[in-house]
C-alpha positions, 0 to 999 in steps of 0.5 A: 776917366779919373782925374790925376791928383795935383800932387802927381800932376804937378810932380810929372810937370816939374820932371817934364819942364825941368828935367833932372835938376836936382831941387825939383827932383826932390821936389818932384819926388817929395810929391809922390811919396806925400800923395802915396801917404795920403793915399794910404792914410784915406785907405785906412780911413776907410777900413776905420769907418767900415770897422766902427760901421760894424761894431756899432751895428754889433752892439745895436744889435746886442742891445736889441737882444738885452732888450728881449731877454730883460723883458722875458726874465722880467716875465719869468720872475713876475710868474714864478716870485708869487708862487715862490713867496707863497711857500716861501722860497721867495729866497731862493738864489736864482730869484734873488740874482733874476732879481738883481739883474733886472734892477741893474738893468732898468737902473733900479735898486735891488 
């Protein structure tokens, strides 16, 4: 069983003992509209957390992915640069952009 809330509880309280005297009708009434907005502000608390729950499991995940294709085109360059160098075509365009996004991803210079 769940415990009325105090806005409500005191909102039925004053309707029962003071019947329909207008100050605490409003009053009675000004209670139930505060808890219907506290309510509505928890419920959107809520989904708030459950979003920001999700984003930040999105990009843990998306990080974990950079992680393992930063390390996968580290190896690739680390194989094919000598190679390339040996006859040169250390030059080519996409050794030089491999290149560029490993250091901006280990914040290193080019």
């Amino acid at each position: 069983m769940s415990k009325q809330p105090d806005a409500l509880r005191l909102a039925d309280q004053l309707k029962e003992r003071y019947g329909a005297m207008v100050p605490t009708s409003q009053a009675a009434a000004e209670l139930r509209r505060l808890h219907a907005a506290l309510a509505a502000s928890e419920a959107s608390d809520a989904e708030s957390l459950r979003m920001y729950r999700a984003a930040r499991d999105e990009r843990d995940r998306l990080v974990a992915i950079n992680a393992q294709m930063l390390e996968a085109l580290q190896s690739v360059v680390q194989q094919i640069e000598p190679i390339l160098d040996k006859y040169g075509f250390g030059y080519v365009g996409a050794i030089k952009s491999a290149r560029s996004a490993i250091a901006a991803a280990t914040k290193e210079q080019p």
